[in-house]
C-alpha positions as CSV (number, residue, x, y, z in Angstrom):
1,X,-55.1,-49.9,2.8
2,X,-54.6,-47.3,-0.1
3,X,-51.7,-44.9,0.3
4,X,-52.4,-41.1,1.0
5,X,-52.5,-40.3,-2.8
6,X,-54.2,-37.0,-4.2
7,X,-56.0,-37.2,-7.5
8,X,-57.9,-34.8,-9.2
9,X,-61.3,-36.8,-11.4
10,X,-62.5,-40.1,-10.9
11,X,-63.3,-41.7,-14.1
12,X,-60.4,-43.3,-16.1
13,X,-60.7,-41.5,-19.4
14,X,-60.9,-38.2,-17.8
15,X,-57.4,-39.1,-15.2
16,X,-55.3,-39.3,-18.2
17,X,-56.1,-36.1,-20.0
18,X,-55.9,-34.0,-16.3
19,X,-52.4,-35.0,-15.3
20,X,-49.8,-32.1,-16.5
21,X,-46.1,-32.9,-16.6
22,X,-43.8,-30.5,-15.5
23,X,-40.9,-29.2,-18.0
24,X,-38.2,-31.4,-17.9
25,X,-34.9,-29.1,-17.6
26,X,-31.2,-30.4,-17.3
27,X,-29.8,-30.4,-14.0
28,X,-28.2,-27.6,-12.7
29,X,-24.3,-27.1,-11.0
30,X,-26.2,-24.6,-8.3
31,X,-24.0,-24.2,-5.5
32,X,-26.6,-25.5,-2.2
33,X,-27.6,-29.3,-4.3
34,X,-25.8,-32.4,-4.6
35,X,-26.8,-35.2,-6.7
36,X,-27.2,-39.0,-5.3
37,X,-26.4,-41.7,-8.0
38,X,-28.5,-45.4,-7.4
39,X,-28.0,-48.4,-9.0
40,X,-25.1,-46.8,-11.4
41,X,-24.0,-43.6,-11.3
42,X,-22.8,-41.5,-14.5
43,X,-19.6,-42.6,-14.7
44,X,-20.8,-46.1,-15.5
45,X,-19.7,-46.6,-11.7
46,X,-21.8,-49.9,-9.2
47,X,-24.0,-48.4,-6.5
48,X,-26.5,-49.6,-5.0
49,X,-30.2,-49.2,-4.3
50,X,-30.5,-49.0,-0.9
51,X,-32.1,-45.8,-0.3
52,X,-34.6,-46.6,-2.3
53,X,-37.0,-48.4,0.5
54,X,-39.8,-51.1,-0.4
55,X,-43.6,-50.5,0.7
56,X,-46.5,-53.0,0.6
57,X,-50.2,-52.5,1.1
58,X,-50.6,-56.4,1.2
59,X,-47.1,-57.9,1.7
60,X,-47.8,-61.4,0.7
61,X,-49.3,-60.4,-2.5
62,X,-46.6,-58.8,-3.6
63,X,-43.0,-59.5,-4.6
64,X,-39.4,-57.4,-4.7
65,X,-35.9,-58.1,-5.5
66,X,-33.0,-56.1,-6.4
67,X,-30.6,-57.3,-8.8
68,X,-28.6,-53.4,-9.2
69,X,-26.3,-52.6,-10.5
70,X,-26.8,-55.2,-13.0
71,X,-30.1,-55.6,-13.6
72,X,-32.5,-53.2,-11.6
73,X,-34.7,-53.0,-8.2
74,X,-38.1,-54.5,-8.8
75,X,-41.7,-54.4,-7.1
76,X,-44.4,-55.4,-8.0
77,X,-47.8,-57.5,-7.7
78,X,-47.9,-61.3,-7.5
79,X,-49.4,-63.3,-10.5
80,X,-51.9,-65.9,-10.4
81,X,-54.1,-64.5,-7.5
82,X,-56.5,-61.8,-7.4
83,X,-55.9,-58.6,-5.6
84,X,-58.3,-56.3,-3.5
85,X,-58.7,-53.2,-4.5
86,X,-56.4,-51.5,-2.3
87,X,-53.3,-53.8,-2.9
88,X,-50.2,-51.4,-3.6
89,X,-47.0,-51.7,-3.5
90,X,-43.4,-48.9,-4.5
91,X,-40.0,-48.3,-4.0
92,X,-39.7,-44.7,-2.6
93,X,-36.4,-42.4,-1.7
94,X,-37.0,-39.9,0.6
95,X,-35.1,-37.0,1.2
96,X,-33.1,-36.5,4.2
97,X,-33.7,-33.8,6.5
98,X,-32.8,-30.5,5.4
99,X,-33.1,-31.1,2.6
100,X,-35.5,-31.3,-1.2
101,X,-35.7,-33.1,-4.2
102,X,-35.5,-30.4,-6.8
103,X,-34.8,-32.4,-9.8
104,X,-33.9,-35.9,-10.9
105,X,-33.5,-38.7,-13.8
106,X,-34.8,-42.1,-13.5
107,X,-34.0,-44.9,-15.7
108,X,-37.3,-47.2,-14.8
109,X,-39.2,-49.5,-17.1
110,X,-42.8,-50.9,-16.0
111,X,-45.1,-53.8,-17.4
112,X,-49.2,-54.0,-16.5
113,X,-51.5,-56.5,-17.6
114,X,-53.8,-55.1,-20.3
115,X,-57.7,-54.8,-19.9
116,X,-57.1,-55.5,-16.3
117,X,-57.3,-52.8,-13.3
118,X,-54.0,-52.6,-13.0
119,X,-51.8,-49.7,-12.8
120,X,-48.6,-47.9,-12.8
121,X,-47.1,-45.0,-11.9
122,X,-44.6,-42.6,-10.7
123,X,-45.3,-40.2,-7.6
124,X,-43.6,-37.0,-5.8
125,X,-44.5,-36.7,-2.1
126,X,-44.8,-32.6,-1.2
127,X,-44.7,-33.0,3.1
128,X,-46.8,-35.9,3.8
129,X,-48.8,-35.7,0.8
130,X,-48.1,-38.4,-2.5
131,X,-49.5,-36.4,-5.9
132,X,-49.3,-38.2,-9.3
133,X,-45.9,-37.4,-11.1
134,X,-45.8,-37.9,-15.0
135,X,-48.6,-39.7,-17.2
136,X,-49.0,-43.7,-15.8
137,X,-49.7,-46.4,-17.6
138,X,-53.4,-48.1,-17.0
139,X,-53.8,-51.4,-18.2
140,X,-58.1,-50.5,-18.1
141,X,-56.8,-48.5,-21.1
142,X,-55.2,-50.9,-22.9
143,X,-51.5,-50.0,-21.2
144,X,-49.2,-52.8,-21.1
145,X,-46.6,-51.1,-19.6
146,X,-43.3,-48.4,-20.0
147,X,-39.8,-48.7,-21.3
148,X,-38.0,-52.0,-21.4
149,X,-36.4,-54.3,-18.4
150,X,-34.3,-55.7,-20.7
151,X,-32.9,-52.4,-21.8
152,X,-31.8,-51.3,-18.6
153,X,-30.1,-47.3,-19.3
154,X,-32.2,-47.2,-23.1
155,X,-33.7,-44.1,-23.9
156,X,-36.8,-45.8,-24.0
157,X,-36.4,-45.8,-19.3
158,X,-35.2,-42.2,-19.1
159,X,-37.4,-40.0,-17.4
160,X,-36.4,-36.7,-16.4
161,X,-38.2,-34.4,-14.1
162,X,-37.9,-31.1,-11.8
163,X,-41.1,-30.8,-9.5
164,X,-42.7,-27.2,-9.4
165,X,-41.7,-27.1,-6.0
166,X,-38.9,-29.0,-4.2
167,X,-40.1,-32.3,-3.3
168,X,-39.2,-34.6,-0.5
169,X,-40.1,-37.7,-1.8
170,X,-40.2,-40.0,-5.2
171,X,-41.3,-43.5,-5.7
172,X,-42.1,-46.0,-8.7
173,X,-46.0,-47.5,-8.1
174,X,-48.3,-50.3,-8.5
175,X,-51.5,-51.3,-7.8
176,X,-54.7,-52.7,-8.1
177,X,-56.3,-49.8,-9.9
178,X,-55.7,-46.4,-8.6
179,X,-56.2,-44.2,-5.8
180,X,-60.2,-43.3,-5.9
181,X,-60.8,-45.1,-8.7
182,X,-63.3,-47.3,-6.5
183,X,-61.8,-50.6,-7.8
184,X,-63.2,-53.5,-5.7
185,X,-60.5,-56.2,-7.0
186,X,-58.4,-57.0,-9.7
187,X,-59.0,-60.4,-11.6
188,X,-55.8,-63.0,-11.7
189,X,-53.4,-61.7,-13.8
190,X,-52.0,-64.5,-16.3
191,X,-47.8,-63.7,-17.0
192,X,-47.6,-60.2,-15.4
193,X,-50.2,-58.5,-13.0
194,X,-48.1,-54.8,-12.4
195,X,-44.3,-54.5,-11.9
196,X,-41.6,-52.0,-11.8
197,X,-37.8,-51.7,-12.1
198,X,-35.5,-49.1,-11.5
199,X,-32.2,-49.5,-13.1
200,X,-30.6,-46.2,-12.4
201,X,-31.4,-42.9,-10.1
202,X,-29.8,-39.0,-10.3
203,X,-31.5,-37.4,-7.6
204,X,-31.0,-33.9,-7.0
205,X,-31.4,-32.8,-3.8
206,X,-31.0,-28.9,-2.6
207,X,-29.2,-28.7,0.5
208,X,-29.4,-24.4,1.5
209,X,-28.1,-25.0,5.0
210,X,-24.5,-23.9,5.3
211,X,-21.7,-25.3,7.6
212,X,-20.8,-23.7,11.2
213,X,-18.2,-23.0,13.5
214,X,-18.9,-24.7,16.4
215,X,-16.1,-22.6,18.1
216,X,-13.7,-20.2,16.9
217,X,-10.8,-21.6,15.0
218,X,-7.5,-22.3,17.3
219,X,-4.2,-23.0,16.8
220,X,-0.8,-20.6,15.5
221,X,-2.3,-20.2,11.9
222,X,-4.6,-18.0,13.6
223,X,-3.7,-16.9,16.8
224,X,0.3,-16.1,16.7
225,X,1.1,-12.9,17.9
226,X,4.6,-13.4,16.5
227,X,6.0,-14.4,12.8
228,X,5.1,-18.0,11.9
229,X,7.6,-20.6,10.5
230,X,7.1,-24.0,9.1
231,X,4.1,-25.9,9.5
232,X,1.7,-24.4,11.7
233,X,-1.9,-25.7,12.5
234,X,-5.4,-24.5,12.7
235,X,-7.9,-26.7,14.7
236,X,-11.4,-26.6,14.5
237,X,-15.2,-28.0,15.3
238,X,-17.6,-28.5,12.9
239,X,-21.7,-29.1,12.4
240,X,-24.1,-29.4,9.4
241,X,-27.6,-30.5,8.5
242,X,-28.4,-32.0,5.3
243,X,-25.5,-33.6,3.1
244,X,-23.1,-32.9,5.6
245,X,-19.3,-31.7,6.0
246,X,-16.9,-32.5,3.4
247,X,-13.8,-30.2,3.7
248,X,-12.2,-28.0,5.8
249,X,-9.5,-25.6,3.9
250,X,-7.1,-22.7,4.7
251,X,-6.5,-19.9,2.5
252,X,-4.4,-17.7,2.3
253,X,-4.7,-14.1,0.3
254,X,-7.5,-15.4,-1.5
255,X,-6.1,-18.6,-2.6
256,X,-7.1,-22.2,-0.5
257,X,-3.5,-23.5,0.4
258,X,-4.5,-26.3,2.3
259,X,-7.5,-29.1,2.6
260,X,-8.3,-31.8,5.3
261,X,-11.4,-34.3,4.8
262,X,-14.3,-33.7,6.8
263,X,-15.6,-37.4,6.1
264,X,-14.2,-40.7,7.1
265,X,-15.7,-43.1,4.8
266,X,-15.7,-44.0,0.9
267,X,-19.4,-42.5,1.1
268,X,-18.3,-38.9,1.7
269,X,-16.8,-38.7,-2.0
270,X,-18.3,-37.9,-5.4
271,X,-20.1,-39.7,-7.1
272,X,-22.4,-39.8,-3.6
273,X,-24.4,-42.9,-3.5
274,X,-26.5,-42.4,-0.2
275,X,-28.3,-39.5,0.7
276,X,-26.8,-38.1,3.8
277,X,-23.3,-38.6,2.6
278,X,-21.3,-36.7,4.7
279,X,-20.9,-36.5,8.5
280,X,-22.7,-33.8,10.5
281,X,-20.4,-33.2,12.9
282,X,-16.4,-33.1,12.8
283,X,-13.5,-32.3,14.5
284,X,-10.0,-31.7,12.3
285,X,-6.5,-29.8,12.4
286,X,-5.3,-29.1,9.4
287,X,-1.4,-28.2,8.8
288,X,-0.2,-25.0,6.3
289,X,3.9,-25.1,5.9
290,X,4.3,-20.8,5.4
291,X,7.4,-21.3,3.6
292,X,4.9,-22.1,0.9
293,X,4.0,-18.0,1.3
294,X,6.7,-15.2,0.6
295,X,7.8,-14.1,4.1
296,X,5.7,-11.1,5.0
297,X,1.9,-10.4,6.4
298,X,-1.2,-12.4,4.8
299,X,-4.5,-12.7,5.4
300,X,-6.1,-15.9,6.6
301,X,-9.1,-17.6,6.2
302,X,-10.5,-21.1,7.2
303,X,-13.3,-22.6,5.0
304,X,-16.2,-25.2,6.0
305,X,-17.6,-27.1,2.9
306,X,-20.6,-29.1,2.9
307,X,-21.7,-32.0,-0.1
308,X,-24.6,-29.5,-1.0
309,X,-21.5,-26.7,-1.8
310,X,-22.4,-24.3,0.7
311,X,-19.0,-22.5,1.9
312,X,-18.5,-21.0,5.6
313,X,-15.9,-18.6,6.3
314,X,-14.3,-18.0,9.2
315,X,-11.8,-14.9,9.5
316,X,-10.0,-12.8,8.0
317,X,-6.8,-12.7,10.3
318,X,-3.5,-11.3,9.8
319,X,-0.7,-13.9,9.7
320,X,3.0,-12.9,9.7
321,X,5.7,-15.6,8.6
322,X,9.3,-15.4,8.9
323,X,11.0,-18.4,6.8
324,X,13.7,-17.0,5.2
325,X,17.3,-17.4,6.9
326,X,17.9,-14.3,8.9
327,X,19.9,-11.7,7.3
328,X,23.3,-11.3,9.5
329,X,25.2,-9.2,7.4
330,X,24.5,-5.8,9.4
331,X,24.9,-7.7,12.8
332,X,27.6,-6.7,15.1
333,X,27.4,-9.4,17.4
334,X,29.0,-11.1,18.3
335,X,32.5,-9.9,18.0
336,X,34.8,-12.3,16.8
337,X,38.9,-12.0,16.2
338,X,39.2,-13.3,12.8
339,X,42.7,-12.3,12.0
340,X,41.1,-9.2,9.9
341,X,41.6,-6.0,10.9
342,X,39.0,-3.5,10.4
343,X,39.5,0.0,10.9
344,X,36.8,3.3,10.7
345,X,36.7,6.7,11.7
346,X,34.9,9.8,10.8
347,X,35.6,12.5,8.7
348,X,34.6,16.4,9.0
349,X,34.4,18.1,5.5
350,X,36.1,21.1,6.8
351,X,39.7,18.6,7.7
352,X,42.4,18.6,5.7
353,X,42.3,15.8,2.7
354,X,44.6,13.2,4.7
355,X,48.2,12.2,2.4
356,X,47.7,8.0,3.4
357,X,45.1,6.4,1.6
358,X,44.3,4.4,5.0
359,X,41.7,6.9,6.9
360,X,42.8,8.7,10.2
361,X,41.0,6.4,12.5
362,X,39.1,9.5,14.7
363,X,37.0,7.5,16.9
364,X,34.8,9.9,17.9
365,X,34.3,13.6,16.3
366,X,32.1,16.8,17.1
367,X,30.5,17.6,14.3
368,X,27.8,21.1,13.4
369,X,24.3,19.8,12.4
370,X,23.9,21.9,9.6
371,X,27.0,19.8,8.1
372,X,27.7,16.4,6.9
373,X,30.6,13.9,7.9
374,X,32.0,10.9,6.5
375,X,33.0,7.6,7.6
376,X,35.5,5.4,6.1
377,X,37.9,2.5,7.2
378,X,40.3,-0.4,5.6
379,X,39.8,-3.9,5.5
380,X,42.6,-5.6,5.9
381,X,43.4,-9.4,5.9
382,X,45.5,-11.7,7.7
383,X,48.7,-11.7,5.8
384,X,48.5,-7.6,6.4
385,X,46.8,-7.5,2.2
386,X,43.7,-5.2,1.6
387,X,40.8,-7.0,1.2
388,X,39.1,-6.1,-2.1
389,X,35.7,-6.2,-3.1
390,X,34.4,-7.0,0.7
391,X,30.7,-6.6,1.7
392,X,31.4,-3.9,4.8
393,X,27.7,-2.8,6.2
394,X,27.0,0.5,8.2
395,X,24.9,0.8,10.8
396,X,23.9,2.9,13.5
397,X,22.6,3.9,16.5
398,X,21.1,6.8,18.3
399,X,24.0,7.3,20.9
400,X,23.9,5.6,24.1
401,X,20.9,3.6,23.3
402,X,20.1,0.5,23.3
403,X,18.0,-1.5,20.6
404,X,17.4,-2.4,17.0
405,X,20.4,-0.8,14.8
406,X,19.6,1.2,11.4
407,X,21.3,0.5,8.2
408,X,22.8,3.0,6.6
409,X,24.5,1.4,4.0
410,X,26.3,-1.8,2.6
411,X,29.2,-0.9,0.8
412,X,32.0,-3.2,-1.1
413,X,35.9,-2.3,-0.1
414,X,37.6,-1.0,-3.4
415,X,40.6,-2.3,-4.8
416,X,42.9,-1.2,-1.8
417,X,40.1,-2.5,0.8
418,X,38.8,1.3,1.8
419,X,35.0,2.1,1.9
420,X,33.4,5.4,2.7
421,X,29.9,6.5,3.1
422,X,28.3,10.2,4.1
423,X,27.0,10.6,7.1
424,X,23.5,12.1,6.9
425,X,22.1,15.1,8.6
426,X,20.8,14.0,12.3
427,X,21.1,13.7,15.9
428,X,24.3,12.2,17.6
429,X,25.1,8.7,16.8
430,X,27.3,5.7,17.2
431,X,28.4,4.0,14.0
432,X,29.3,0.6,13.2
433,X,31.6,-0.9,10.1
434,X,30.7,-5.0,10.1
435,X,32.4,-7.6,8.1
436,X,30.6,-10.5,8.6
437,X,32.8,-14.3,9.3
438,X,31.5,-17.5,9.8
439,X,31.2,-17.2,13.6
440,X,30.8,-13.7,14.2
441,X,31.3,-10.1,13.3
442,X,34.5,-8.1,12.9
443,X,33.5,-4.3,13.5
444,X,35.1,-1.1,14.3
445,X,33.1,1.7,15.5
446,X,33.1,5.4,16.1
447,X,30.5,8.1,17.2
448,X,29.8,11.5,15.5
449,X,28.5,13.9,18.7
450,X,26.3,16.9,16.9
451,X,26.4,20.4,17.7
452,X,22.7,21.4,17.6
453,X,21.6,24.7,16.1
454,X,20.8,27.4,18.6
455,X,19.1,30.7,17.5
456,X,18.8,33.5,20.0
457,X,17.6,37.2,19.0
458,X,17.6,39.5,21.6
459,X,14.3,41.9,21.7
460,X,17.0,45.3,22.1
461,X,19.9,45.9,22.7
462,X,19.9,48.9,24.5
463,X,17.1,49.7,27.6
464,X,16.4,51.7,30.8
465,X,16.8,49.9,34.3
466,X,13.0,48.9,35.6
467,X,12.5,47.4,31.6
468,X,11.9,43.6,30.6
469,X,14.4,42.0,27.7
470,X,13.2,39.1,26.1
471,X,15.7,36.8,24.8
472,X,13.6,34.7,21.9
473,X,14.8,31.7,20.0
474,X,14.5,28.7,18.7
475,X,16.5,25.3,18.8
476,X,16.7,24.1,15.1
477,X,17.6,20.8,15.5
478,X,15.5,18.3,16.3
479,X,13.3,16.5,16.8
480,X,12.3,18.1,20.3
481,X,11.0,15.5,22.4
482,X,7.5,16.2,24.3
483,X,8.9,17.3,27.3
484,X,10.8,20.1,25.7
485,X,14.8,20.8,25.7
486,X,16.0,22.7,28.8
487,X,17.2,26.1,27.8
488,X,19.3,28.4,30.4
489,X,20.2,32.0,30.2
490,X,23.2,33.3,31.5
491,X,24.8,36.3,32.2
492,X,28.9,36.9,32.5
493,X,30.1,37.6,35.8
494,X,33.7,38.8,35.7
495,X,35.1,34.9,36.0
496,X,32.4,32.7,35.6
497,X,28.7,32.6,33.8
498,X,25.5,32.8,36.1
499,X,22.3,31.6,35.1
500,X,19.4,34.0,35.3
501,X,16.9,32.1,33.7
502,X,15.4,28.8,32.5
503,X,12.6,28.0,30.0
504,X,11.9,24.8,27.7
505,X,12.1,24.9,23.9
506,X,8.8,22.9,22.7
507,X,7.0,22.1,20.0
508,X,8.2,20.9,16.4
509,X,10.4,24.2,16.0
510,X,11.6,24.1,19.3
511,X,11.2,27.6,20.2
512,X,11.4,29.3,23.4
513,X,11.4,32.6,24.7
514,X,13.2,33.9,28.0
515,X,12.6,37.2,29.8
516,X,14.1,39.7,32.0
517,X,13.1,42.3,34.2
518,X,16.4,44.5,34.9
519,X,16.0,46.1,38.9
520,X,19.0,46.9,40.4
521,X,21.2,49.2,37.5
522,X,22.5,52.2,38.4
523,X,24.5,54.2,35.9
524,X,25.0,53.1,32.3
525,X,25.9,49.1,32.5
526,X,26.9,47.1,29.6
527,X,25.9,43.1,30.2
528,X,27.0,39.9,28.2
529,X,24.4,37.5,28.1
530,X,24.1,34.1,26.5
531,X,21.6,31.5,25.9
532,X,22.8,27.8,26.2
533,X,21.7,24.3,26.1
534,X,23.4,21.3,28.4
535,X,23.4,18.0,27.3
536,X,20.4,15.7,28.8
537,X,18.9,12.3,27.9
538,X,16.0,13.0,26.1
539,X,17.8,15.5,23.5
540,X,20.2,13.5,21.7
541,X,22.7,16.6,20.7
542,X,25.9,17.8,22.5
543,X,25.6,20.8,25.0
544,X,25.8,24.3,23.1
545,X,26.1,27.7,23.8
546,X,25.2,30.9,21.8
547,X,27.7,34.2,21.0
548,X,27.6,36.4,23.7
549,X,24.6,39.2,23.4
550,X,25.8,42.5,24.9
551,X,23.2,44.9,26.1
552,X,23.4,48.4,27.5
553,X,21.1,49.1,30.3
554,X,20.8,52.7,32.0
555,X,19.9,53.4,35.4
C-alpha cells in the first residue's frame, strides 16, 4: 500500500519540471528552536540515528541497516526480485509534540537503477499529509542516483532546506515508481534496485512554548522578611512541552548569579541528539551565597529555560542581605571595666572656659534650645596615660527612651586623649562617649535637658472688667506631637500661681491661644499672668514658664 503522498501531474516528464524547491537559507540562532544533530553532529561528535524511524510498504522486499556514525543509515529495495507497484520504503524523523521542523541539513546520498521504475526522493509531512520536498531522482529518466555513499559529509550529500511552512515531518524515500504514477511493478533490478543513506541530520525544530511555574517559587531567596546571610535557597516546580526544561537560574539586579540543571541525563546537553531532549517536568532548589552581593536591597528574579530558548520569569522581589560583620563601634553594650577610664560631660557656651585641660565632667546640664552645647571627655589608660589617637563614638538618644541609638559622631582623642563634639539644636537627649574593647564597651554618659522656646503675646494690656484677654502664642520648639503640648495659664496669687486656663499647642508651629473673660473686678486691678508648659511624655523638652504679663483691669 502506497503512502499518503500528494503530487501535482501524472506523467513523468511533466513531475520533474512542476516540483519547486524552496530557498535554502542558513539556519537561524532564533530564540524558540533548537537544533537535533543525527548520525554526527557539527562538532565532528558520534550520535546516533535513532530518531530517524524505518517504514516499509512490503517488509520482506526491502532491506535497512544503520552503520552511523560511521558509515550512514540505509533503506532501501531488495535486488534480484521484482516489486509491485506500491513497494515503498523511508526513514522518517518526526517532530515531537509542540513542536515544527522549520529548517534542516541533510547529508544523504541515493543510488536507483536506470531505465527502471524506480525512484527516489526526499519528503516533508505538513499534519498528516507527505508532499514531495526537493527534485528526486527517477531512474525512468535515466537517474541513477544522488551524492555519493562513499563520501559520507561531501558537498556532493548536502542538502539544505527551510519548508514554507514549519513542517512536522522529513523522510528519505524509495519506491517502485511514484505515488500516482500508475506503476504496476518494477522489473528485477540487477546490482541496485533504489537505496538511501543518511549520514548526517541538523534538524531545526521551533519550539514557541515557554516554561511555567508550576507554583510560586519558595524558600528565603524569596520569601525573607528579614536580611539574608550566606547561602540561601529558592525551590521550585517546573513544566514544559516541546524540548523541555534545561535550567533554572537566579538573578540578581539583572545579572543570573546562580544555575541548577533541569535535566538528569547526558541527552539534556548541547549538541542534542534526540528530539525531546529535555525533561518536561522538574523539581530543583537552587542555592545563591549573598555575600557574593554588596550588603544592601536587590531585586530577585528566578528564570525557567527550556532547549528551544524560551525564558520564564518569575518575580521581581526585594531581597535584603546582611553579610558584613556588624559594626560595634557605636555600641554601648555591654559595659565592660577595662582598666580605662572614660570621662564626658557637657558644656554650655555661655560657662566659663575651664583652666584643666580635662573637662568638668557635668553629667547632666539645662541647656536653651535656641543654643548649642558641647560634649567632651578624656580617655585615659590603665597606667593613668591619655590615650592618643582613640576611636571615641557619640551617640544618642531621645531621653528616657528606649531603642535604636543615633550617631552623632566618631571622633579620635588628640594627643592628650580629649575629644569634643557640638551638640546640635534639638529636643532633650542622653549622650553616650564609647570606646570599644575586645569584650565590651567602656562609656560615660551625660544628658543635655532643653529649655523649649515659649512665646506669649498678650492681646492688651490694659481692659475694663466684663472684657475677654486673649493670651496667644506659640511653642517654637518642636516637633509638636499629634496630640498637642499642654499649655496652662496662670495667674499670681499673693504666694502661689493659680491656673486659670488650659489649651493645647498643635500643629507644626505649635501655636495656641488662651482666653479670658474678666467678671468679678472692682476698682482698678493690676494682674500678673503667665503662660507655662510642664514637662510630659510625649514632648521631649523640660517644663517652662513665660515672664510675667501684667495687665490692668478696671471695674
Amino acid at each position: 500500500m502506497k503512502f499518503p503522498i500528494k503530487v501535482h501531474g501524472r506523467l513523468r516528464a511533466a513531475f520533474a519540471a512542476a516540483l519547486v524547491a524552496a530557498a535554502v537559507t542558513p539556519a537561524a540562532a532564533d530564540a524558540g528552536a533548537y537544533t537535533v544533530h543525527s548520525c554526527q553532529d557539527g562538532a565532528g561528535g558520534l550520535a546516533s540515528a535513532e530518531p530517524w524511524g524505518f517504514e516499509f510498504a512490503q517488509p520482506t522486499l526491502s532491506l535497512s541497516d544503520d552503520s552511523c556514525p560511521r558509515g550512514g543509515r540505509h533503506v532501501g529495495l531488495r535486488v534480484n526480485v521484482a516489486h509491485p507497484g506500491d513497494a515503498s520504503a523511508r526513514m522518517s524523523f518526526l517532530a515531537p509534540a509542540d513542536t515544527s521542523i522549520v529548517h534542516y541539513r541533510l547529508w544523504r546520498s541515493a543510488k536507483v537503477n536506470p531505465e527502471t521504475g524506480y525512484f527516489f526522493s526526499a519528503l516533508e509531512r505538513f499534519g498528516a499529509d507527505w508532499r514531495w520536498a526537493g527534485t528526486g531522482c527517477n531512474g525512468a529518466s535515466g537517474c541513477r542516483g544522488v551524492g555519493d555513499p562513499a563520501k559520507p559529509l561531501s558537498n556532493a550529500n548536502h542538502w539544505e532546506r527551510r519548508p514554507v511552512t514549519p513542517a512536522s515531518g522529513v523522510s528519505l524515500y524509495v519506491s517502485c515508481g511514484y505515488s500516482n504514477s500508475n506503476a504496476r511493478s518494477c522489473e528485477v533490478a540487477r546490482g541496485v534496485a533504489a537505496e538511501t543513506w543518511l549520514h548526517r541530520a541538523d534538524i531545526t525544530l521551533a519550539d514557541d512554548v515557554a516554561p511555567t511555574f508550576d507554583t510560586a517559587p519558595t524558600g528565603a531567596l524569596v520569601s525573607s522578611a528579614t536580611p539574608v546571610t550566606g547561602v540561601v535557597p529558592v525551590s521550585l516546580q517546573a513544566s514544559d512541552r516541546g524540548g523541555g526544561l534545561t535550567q533554572a537560574q537566579v538573578e540578581v539586579d539583572g545579572t543570573v548569579v546562580a544555575s541548577q540543571p533541569l535535566g538528569g541525563d547526558a541527552a539534556c546537553h548541547e549538541p542534542y541528539k534526540t528530539p525531546a531532549p529535555c525533561p518536561h517536568e522538574a523539581s530543583a532548589t537552587v542555592s545563591f551565597d549573598t555575600s557574593a552581593v554588596a550588603d544592601g536591597t536587590h531585586s530577585v528574579r528566578v528564570l525557567l529555560r527550556d532547549a528551544g530558548g524560551n525564558v520564564t520569569p518569575w518575580g521581581p522581589v526585594s531581597l535584603r542581605t546582611a553579610n558584613a560583620p556588624p559594626d560595634l563601634s557605636c555600641v554601648p553594650e555591654p559595659v565592660v571595666d577595662a582598666g580605662l577610664k572614660l570621662t564626658a560631660g557637657l558644656v554650655s557656651p555661655t560657662a566659663k572656659r575651664e583652666r584643666a585641660k580635662r573637662p568638668r565632667a557635668r553629667v547632666t546640664l539645662r541647656h536653651s534650645s535656641r543654643k548649642q552645647a558641647t560634649f567632651r571627655g578624656r580617655l585615659v589608660g590603665a597606667d593613668g596615660r591619655p590615650a592618643a589617637q582613640a576611636p571615641v563614638c557619640i551617640v544618642w538618644r531621645t531621653e528616657g527612651e528606649t531603642g535604636d541609638y543615633q550617631t552623632l559622631g566618631r571622633l579620635s582623642t588628640d594627643s592628650d586623649g580629649n575629644f569634643s563634639t557640638t551638640v546640635p539644636h534639638g529636643s532633650s537627649r542622653d549622650l553616650w562617649a564609647i570606646y570599644r574593647v575586645a569584650n565590651g564597651a567602656v562609656t560615660a554618659k551625660a544628658t543635655v535637658r532643653v529649655v523649649p522656646r515659649l512665646i506669649v503675646r498678650p492681646s492688651r494690656r490694659s481692659l475694663r472688667n466684663g472684657q475677654t484677654l486673649v493670651l496667644r502664642g506659640r511653642l517654637a520648639s518642636g516637633p509638636i506631637p499629634s496630640r498637642g503640648v499642654l499649655v496652662l495659664a496662670e495667674a499670681w496669687r499673693g504666694t502661689h500661681w493659680q491656673p486659670f486656663g488650659e489649651v493645647r499647642a498643635r500643629g507644626r508651629a505649635g501655636r495656641f491661644r488662651i482666653p479670658y473673660r474678666f467678671t468679678g473686678t472692682t476698682g482698678v486691678q493690676t494682674y500678673s499672668l503667665r503662660v507655662r508648659v510642664v514637662e510630659q511624655a510625649a514632648y521631649p523638652y523640660t517644663g517652662v514658664a513665660s515672664r510675667a504679663i501684667r495687665v490692668r483691669v478696671s471695674g
